[in-house]
N, C-alpha and C positions, 0 to 999 in steps of 0.2 A: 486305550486298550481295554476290549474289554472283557474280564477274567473272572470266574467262578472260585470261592475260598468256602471251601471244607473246612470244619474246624469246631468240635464240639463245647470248648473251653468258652462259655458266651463272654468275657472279660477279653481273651486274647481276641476274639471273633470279631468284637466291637472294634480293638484296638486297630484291627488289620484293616478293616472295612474305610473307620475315619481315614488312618494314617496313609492307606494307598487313594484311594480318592485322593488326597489333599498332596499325593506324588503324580496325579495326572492320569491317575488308573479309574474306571468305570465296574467299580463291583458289585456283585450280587453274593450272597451268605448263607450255605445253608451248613447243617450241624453232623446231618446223617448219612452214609450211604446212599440209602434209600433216596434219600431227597435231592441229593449229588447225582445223582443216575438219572434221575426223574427230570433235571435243571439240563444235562449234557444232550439228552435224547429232545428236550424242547427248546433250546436255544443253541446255536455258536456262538465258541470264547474262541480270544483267542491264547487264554494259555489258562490252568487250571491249577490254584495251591493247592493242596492234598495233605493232610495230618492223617498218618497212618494208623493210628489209633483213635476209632471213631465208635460209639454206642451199642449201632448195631452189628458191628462187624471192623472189616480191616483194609484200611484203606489201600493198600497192595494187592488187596483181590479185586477191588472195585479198577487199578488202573488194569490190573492181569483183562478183565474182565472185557474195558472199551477198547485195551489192543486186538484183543480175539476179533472184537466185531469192527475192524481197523475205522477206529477212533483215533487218528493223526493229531486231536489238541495236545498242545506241549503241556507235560505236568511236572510240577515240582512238588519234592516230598517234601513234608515236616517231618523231621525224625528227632529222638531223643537221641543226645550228641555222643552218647559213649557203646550205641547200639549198631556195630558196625554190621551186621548180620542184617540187617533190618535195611540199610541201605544198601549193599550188596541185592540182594532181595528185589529191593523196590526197583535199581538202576536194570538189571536182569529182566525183571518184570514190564520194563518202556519207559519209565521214567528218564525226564530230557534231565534234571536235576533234581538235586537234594540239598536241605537247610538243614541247623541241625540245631535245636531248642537249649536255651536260649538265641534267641538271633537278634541282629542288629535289623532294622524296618529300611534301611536303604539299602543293605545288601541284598535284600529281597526284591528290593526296585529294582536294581539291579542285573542281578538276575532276570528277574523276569522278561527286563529287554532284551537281555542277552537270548535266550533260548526263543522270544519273539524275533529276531533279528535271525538266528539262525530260520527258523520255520519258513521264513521269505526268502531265504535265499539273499541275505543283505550282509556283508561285511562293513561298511559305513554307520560307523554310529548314528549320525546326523542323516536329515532327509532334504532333499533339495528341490525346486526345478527353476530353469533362470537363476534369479538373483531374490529365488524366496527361499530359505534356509530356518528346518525345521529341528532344534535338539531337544530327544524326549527327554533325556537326560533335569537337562537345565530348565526345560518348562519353557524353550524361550525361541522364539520367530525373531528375522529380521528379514527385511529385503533393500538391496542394495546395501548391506552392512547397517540399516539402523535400525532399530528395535522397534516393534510391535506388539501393542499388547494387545491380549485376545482373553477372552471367556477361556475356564477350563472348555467347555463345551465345542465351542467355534476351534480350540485346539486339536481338542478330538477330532474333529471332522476334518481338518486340513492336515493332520498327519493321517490319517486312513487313504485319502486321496491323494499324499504325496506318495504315500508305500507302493502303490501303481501307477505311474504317469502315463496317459491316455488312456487308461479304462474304466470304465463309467461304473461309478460306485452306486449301488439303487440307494433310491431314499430310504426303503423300510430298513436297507443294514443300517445306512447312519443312524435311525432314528433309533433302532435296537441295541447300540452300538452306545450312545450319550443315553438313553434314557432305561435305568434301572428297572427292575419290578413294580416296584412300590411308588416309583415316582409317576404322577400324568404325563400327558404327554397333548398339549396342542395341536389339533389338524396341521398349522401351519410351521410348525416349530424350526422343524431341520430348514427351510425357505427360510426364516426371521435370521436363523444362523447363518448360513450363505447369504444371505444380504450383507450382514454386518459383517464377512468378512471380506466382500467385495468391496466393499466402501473401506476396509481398511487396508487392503495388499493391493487394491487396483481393480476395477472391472475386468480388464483379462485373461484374471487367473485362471478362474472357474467357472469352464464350460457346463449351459446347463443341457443333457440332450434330453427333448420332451418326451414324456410319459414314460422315462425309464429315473435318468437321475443323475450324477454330475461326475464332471473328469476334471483333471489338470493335465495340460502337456500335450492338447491337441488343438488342432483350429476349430472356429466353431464351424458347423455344417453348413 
């Protein structure tokens, strides 16, 4: 999943960054307004943290703002937890949810699938197709009931591709999708990743369709 966190506090910012990464999440960080606007208008997320008190300005105007010009990413507020105005405010304003500082880092995971889960249109916590069974929750694949282990990475891309069964996901999402700003990125990367997971759930998971990009859940052509 991959989500945009606002967040001027560089101590919190770091924490959020490690601790969701290492919950399965692909984040990117910026501090300001400005640069949160600048990150939403050049990439898709698929959900957005928000600290409503941010440098330049206020993070309620920034979400008022991508509603007006119907920006559909789901966002969650940070708010100061005794500021009930402030989340009134933000929920009023498009906000899918709100956290409320101090917070616990898993109810934020949490969260976060949750209002990802709503955005799709999925009441199923768990992702499936056949007898491959995906929980973002737990971090954990099996197929046929036994356990798989996989790359955070090679995770990533097999729950994207299970969230749609038979619709071809392009390479540049995945690739935009597991690889951050700051990180490189391989010609061949997202292909090394679909290798390795073909070789671990079976060759006919993942259709590949040429010069677009890859599905689960259909025959090949």
């Amino acid at each position: 999943m991959r989500i945009l966190i606002v967040e001027d506090d560089p101590i919190l910012l770091d924490g959020l960054t490690v601790g969701l990464k290492l919950a399965g999440f692909s984040p990117d960080a910026v501090s300001t307004c400005a640069d949160a606007d600048a990150a939403l208008r050049a990439s898709d997320y698929e959900a957005v943290v928000l600290d409503i008190m941010l440098p330049d300005g206020s993070g309620i105007d920034l979400l008022a703002q991508r509603r007006r010009e119907r920006d559909t990413t789901p966002i969650l507020l940070l708010t100061a937890r005794d500021r009930v105005g402030e989340r009134i405010a933000g929920l009023d304003a498009g906000a899918d949810d709100y956290l409320g500082k101090p917070f616990d880092l898993d109810e934020l995971a949490a969260r976060l699938r949750a209002i990802q889960r709503r955005s799709s249109g999925r009441a199923c916590a768990t992702l499936s197709w056949q007898d491959v069974v995906l929980d973002p929750a737990m971090l954990s694949v099996t197929r046929d009931d036994k356990p798989v282990s996989l790359t955070r990475r090679e995770f990533t891309i097999l729950r994207l591709l299970l969230e749609r069964p038979g619709a071809v996901i392009a390479r540049t999402t995945l690739e935009e999708t597991i690889y951050g700003w700051q990180e490189g990125v391989e010609s061949n990367a997202v292909e090394v990743h679909i290798h390795n997971l073909r070789a671990k759930l079976g060759a006919g998971v993942i259709q590949t369709v040429r010069g677009i990009g890859y599905r689960v859940g259909a025959e090949q052509p």
